[in-house]
N, CA, C and O atoms as a MOPAC input file, in Angstrom:
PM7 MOZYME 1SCF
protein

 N    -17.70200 1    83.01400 1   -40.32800 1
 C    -16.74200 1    84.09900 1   -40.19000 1
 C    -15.55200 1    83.61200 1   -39.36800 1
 O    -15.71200 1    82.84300 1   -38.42000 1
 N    -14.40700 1    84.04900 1   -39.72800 1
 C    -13.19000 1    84.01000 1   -39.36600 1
 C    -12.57000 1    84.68800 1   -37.95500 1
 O    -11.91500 1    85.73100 1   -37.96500 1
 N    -12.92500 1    83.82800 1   -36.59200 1
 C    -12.96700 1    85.42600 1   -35.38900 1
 C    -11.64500 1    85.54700 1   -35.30800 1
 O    -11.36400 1    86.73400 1   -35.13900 1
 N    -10.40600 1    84.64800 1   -35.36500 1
 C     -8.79500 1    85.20500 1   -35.57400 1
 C     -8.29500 1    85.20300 1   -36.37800 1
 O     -7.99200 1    84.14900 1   -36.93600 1
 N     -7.95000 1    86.42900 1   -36.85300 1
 C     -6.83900 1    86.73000 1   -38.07400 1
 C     -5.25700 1    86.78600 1   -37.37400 1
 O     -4.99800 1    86.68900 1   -36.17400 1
 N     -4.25700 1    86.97900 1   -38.55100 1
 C     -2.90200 1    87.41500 1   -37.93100 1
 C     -3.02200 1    88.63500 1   -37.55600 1
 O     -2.26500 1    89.11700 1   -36.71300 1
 N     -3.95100 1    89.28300 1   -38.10200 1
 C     -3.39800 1    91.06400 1   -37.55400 1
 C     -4.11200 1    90.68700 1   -35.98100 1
 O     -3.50000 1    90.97300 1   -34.95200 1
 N     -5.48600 1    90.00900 1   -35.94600 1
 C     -5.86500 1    90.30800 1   -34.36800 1
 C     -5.09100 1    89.54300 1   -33.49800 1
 O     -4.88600 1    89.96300 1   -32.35900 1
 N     -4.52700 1    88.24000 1   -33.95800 1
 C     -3.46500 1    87.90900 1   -33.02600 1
 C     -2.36700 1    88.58100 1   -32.62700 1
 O     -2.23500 1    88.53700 1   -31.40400 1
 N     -1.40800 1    89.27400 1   -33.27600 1
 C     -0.78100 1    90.01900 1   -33.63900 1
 C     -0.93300 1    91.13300 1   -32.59400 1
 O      0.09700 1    91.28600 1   -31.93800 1
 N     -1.93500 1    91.94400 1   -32.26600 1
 C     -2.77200 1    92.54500 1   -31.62200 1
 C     -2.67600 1    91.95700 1   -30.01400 1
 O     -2.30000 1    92.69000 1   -29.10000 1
 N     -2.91800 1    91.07800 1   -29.88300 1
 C     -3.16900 1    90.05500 1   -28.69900 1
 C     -2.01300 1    90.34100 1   -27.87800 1
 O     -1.93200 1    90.98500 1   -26.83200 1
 N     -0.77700 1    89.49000 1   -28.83500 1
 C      0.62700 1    89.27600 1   -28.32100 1
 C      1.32500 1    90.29000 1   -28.41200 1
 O      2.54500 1    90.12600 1   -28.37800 1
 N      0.77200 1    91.67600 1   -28.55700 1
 C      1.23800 1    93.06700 1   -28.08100 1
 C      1.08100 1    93.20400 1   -27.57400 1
 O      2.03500 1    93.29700 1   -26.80200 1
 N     -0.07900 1    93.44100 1   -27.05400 1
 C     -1.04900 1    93.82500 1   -25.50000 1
 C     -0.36700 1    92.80400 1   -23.79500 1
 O     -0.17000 1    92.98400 1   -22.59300 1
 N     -0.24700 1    91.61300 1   -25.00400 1
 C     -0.07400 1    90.41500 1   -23.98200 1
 C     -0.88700 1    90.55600 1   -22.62500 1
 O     -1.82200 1    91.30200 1   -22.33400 1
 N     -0.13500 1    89.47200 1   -21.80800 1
 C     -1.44100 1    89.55900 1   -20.26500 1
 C     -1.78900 1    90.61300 1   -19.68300 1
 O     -0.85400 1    91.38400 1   -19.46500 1
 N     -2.98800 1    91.00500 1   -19.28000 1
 C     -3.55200 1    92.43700 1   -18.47400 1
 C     -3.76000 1    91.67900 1   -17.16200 1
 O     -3.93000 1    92.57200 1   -16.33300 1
 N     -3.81400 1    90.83100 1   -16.71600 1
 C     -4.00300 1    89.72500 1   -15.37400 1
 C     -4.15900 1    91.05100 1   -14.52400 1
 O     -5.27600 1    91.44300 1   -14.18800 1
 N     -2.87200 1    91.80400 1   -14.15200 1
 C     -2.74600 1    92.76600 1   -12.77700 1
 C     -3.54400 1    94.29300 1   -13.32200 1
 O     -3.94400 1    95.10200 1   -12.48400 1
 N     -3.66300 1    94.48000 1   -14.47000 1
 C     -4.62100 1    95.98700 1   -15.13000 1
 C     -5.84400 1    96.21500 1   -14.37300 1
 O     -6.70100 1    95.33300 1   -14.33200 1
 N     -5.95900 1    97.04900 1   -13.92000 1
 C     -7.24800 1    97.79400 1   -13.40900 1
 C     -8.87900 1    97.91400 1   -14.49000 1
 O    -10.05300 1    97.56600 1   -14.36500 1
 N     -8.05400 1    98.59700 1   -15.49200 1
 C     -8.64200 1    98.39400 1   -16.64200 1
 C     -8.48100 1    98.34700 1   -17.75400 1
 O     -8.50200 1    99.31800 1   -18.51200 1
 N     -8.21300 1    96.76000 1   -18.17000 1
 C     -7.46500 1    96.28200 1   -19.21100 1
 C     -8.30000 1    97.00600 1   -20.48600 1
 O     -9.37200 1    97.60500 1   -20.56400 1
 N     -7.14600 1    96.59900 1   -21.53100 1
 C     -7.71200 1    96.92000 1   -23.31900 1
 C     -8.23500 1    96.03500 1   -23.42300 1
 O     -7.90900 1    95.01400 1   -22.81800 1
 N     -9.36800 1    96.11600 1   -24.33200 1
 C    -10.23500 1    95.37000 1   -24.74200 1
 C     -9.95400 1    95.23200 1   -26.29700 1
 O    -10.24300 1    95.99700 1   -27.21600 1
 N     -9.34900 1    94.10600 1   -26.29600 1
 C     -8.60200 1    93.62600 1   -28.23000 1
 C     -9.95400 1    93.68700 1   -29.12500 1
 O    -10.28400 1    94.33000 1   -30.12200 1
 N    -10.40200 1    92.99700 1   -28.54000 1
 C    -11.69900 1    92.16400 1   -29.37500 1
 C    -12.80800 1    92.21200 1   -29.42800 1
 O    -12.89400 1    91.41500 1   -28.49400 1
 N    -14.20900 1    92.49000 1   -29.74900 1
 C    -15.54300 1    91.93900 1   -29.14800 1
 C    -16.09400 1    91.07200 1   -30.27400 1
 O    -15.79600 1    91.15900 1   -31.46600 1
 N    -16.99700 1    90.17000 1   -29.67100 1
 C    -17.90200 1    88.86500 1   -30.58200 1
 C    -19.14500 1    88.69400 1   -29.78000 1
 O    -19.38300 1    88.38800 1   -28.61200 1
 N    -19.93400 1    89.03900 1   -30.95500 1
 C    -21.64500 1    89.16700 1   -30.70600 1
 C    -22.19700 1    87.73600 1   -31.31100 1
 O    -21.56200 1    87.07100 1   -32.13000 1
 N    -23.05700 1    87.49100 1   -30.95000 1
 C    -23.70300 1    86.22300 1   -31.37500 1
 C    -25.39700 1    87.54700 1   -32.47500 1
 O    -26.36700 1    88.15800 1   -32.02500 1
 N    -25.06700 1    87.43400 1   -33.33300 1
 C    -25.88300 1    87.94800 1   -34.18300 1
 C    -27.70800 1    88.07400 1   -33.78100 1
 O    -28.32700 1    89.12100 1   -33.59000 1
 N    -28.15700 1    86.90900 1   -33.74700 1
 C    -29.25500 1    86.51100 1   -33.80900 1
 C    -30.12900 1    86.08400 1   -32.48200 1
 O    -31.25300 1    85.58800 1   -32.57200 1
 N    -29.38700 1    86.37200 1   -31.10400 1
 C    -29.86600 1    86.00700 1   -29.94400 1
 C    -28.63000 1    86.74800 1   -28.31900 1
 O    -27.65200 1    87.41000 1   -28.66800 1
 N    -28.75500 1    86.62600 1   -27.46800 1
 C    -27.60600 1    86.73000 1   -26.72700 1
 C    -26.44600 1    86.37600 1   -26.76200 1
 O    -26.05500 1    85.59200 1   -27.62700 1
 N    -25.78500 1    86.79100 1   -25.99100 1
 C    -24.38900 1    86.51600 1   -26.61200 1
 C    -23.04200 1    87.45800 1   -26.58500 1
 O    -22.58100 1    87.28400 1   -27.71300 1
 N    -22.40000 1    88.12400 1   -26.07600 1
 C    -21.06400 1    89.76700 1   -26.48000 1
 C    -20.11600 1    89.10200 1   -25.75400 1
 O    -20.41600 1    88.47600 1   -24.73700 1
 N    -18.99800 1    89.17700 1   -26.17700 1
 C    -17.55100 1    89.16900 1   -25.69200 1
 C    -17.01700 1    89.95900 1   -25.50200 1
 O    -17.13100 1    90.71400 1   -26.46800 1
 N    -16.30200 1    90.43300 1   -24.66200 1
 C    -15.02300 1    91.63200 1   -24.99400 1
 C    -13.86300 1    90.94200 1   -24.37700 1
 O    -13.62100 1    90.94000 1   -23.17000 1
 N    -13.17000 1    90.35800 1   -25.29400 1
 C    -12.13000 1    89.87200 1   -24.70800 1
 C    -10.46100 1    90.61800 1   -24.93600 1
 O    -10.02100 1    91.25400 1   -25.89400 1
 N     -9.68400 1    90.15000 1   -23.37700 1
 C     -8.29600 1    91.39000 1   -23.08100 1
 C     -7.25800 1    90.50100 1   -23.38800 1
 O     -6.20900 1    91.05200 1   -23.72200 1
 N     -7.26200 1    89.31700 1   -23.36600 1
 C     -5.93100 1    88.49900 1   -23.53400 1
 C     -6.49600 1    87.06900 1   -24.29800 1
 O     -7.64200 1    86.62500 1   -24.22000 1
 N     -5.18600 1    86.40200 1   -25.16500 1
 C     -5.26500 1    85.20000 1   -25.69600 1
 C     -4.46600 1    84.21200 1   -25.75700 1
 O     -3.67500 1    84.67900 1   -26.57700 1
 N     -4.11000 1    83.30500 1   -25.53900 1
 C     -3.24500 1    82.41300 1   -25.31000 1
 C     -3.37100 1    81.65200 1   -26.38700 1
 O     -4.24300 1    80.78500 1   -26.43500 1
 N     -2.50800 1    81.87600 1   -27.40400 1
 C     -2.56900 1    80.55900 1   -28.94200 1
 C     -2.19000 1    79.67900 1   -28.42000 1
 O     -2.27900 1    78.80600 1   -29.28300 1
 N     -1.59900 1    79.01000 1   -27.12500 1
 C     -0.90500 1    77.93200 1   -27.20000 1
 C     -2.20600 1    76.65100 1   -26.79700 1
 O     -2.08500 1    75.42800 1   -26.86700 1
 N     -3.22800 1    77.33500 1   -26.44100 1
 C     -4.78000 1    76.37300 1   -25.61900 1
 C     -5.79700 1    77.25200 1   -26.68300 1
 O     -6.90000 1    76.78800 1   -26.97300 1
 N     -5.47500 1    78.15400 1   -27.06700 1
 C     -6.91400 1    78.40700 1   -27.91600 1
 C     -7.88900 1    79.04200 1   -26.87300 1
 O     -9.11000 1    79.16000 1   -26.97600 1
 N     -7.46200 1    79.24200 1   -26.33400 1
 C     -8.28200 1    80.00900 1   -24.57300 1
 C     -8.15300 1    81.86000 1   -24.35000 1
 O     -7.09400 1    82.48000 1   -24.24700 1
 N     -9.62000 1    82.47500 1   -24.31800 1
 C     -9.45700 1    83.89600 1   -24.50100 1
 C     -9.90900 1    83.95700 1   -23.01900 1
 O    -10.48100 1    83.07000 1   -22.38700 1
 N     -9.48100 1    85.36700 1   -22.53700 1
 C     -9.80000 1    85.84600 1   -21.46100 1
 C    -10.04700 1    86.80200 1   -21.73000 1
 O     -9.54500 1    87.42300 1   -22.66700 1
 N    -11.51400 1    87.47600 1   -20.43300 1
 C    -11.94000 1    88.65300 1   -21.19500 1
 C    -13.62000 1    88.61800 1   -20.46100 1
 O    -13.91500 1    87.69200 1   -19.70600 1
 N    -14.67400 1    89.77700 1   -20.80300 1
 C    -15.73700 1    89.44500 1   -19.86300 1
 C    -16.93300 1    89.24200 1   -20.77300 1
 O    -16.73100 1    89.63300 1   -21.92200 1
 N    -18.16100 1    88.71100 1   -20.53100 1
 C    -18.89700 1    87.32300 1   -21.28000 1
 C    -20.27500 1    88.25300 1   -20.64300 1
 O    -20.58400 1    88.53300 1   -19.48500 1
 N    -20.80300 1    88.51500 1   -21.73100 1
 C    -22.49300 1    88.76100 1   -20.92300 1
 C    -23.30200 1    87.78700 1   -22.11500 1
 O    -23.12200 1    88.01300 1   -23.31200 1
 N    -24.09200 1    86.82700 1   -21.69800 1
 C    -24.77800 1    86.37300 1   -22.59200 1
 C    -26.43900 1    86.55300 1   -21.22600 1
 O    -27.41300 1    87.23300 1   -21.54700 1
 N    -26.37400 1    85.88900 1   -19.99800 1
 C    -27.70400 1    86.26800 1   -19.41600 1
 C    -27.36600 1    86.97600 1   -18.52200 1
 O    -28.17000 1    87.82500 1   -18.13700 1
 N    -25.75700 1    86.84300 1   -17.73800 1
 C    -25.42300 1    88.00700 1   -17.15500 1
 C    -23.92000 1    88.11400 1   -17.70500 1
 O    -23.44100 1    87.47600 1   -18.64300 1
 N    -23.22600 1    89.17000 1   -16.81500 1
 C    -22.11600 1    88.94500 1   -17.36000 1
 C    -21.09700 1    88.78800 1   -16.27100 1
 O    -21.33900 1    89.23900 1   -15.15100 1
 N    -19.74500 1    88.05000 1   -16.59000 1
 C    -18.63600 1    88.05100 1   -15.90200 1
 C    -17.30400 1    87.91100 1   -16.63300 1
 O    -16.95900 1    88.02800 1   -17.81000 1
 N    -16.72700 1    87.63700 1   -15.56600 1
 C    -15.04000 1    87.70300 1   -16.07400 1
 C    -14.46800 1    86.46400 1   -16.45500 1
 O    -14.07100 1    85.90200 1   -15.43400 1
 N    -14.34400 1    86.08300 1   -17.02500 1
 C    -13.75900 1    84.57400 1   -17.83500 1
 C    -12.98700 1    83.82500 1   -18.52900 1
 O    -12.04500 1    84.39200 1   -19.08300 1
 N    -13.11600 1    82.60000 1   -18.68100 1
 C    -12.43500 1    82.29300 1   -20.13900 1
 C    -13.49100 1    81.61000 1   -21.23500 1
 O    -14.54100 1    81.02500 1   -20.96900 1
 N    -12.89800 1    81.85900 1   -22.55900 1
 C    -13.82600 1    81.33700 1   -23.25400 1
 C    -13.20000 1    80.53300 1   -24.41400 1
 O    -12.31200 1    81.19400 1   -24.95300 1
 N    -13.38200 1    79.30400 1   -24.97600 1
 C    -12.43200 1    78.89800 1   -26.18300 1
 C    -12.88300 1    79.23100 1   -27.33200 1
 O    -14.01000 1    78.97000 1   -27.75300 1
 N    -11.83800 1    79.95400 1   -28.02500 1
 C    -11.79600 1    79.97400 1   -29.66000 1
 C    -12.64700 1    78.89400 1   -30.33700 1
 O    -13.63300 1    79.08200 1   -31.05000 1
 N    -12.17700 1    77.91200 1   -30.04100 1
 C    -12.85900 1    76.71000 1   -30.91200 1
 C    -14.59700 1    76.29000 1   -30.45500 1
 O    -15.36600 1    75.75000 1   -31.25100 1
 N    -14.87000 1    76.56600 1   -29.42400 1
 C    -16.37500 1    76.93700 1   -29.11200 1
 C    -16.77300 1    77.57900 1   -29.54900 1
 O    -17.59200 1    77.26400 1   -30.41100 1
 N    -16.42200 1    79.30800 1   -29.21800 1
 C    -17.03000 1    80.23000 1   -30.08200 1
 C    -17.70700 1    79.74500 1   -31.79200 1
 O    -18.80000 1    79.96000 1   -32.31600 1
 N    -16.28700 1    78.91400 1   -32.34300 1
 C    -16.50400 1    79.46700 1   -33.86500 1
 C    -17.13100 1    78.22300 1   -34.26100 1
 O    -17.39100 1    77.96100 1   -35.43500 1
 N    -17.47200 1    77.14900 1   -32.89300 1
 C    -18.51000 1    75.80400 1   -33.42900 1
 C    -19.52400 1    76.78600 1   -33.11600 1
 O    -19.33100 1    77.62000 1   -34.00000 1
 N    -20.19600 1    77.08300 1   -32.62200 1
 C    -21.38700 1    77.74400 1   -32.00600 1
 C    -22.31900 1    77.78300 1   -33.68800 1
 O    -21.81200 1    77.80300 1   -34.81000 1
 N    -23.36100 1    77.78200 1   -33.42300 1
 C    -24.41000 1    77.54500 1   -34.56800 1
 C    -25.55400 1    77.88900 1   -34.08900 1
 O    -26.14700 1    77.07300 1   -33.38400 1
 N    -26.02400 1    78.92600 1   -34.30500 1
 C    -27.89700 1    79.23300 1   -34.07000 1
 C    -28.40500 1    78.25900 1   -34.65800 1
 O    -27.91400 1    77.55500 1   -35.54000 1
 N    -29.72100 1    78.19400 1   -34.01700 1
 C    -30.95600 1    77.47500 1   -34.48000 1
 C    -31.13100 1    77.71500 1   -36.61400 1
 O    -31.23000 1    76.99500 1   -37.60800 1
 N    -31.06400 1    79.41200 1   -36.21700 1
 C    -30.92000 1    79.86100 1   -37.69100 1
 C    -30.32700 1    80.12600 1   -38.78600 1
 O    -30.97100 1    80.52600 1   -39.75600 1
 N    -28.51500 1    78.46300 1   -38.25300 1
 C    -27.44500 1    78.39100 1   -38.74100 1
 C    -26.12000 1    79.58300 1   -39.04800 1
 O    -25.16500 1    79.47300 1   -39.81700 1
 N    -26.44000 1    80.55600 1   -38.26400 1
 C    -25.36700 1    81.59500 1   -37.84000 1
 C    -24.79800 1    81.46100 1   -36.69500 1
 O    -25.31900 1    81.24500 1   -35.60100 1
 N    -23.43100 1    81.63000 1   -37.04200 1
 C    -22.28800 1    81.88800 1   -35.66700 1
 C    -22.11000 1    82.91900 1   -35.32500 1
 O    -22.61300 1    83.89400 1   -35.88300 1
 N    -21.28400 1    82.98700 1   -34.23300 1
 C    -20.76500 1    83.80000 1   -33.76000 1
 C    -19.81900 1    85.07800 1   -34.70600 1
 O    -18.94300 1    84.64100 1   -35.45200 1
 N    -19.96400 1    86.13700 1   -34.66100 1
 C    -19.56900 1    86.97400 1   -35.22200 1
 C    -18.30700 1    87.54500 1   -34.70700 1
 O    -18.00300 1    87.14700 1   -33.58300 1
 N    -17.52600 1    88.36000 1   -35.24900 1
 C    -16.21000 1    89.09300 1   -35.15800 1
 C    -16.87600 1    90.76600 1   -35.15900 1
 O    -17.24900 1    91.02000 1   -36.30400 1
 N    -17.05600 1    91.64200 1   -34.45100 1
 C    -17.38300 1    93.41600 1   -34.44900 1
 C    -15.57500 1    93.80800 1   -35.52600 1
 O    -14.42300 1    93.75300 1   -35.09500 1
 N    -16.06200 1    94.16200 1   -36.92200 1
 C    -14.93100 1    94.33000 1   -37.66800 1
 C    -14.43100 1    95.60100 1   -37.48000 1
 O    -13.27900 1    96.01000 1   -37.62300 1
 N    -15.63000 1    96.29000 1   -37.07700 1
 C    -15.50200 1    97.92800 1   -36.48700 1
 C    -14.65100 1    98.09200 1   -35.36200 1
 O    -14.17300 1    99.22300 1   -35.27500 1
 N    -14.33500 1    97.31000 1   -34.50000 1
 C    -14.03000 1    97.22600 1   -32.83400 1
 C    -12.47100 1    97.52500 1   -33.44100 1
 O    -11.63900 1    96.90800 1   -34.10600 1
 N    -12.60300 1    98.93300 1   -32.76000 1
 C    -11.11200 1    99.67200 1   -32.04500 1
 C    -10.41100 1    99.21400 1   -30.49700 1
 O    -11.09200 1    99.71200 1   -29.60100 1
 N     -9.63000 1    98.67300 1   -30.13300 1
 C     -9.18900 1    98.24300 1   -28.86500 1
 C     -9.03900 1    99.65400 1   -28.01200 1
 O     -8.46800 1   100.66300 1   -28.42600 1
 N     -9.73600 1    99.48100 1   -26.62000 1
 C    -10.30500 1   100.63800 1   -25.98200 1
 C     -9.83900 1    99.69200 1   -24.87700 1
 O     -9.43000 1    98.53500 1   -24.97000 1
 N    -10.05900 1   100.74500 1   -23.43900 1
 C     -9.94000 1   100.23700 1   -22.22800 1
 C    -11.42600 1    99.90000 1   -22.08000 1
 O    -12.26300 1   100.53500 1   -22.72200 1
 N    -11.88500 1    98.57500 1   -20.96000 1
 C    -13.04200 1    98.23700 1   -20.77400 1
 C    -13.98200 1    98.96300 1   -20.33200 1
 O    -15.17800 1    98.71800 1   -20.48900 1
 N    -13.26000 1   100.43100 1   -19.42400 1
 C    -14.13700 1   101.42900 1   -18.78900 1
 C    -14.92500 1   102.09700 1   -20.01600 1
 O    -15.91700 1   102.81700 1   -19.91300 1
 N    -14.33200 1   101.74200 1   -21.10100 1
 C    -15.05600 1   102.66200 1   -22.40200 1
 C    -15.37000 1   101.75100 1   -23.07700 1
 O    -14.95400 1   101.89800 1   -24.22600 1
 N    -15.83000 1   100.99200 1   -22.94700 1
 C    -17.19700 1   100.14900 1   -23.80200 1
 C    -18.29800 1   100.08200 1   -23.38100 1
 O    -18.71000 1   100.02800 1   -22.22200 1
 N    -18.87800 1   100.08500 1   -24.46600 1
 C    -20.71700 1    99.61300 1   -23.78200 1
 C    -21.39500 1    98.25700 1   -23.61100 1
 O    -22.05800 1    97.55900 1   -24.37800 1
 N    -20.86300 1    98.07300 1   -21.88400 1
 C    -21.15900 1    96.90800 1   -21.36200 1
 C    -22.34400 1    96.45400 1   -20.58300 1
 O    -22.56700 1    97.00300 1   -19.50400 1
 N    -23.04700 1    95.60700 1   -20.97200 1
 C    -24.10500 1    95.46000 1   -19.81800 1
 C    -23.43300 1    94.69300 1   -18.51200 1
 O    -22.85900 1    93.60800 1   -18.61200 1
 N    -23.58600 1    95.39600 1   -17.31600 1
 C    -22.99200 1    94.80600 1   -16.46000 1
 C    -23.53000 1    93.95600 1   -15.64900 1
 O    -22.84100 1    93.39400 1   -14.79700 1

């Protein structure tokens, strides 16, 4: 699966940096299908391929994560990382996060 399109970039470089937001929009989320794994990421930088945004796979925090990791990523049971095609951009206070 394809996790950036033009419309979600597009998306990105509207929003642009939330750095100083209390509680940023959340553009994006990416689940790892088949094991741990959720993203919700608030900002993207095309120029490094570098998302920012918060990461729960055994716990969670605030981070960066690369595009090009994500979409190498490969289960045991040859599935990647997924794109949520459903995901409406919300503030982070309104998602369902494990914290």
């Amino acid at each position: 699966m394809k996790l950036m399109t033009k419309e979600l970039l597009a998306q990105f470089k509207k929003i642009g940096s939330q750095e100083d937001v209390k509680d940023p929009i959340v553009v994006a989320h990416f689940f790892n299908p088949v094991g741990a794994g959720d993203w919700w990421m608030t900002s993207f930088d095309s120029d490094d391929g570098i998302f920012f945004g918060f990461a729960h796979i055994l716990e969670g925090e605030w981070g960066s994560s690369s595009l090009e990791e994500l979409e190498s990523y490969k289960s045991p049971m040859g599935l990647g990382i997924e794109r949520d095609l459903h995901w409406e951009p919300k503030p982070f206070s309104k998602c369902d996060v494990k914290k």
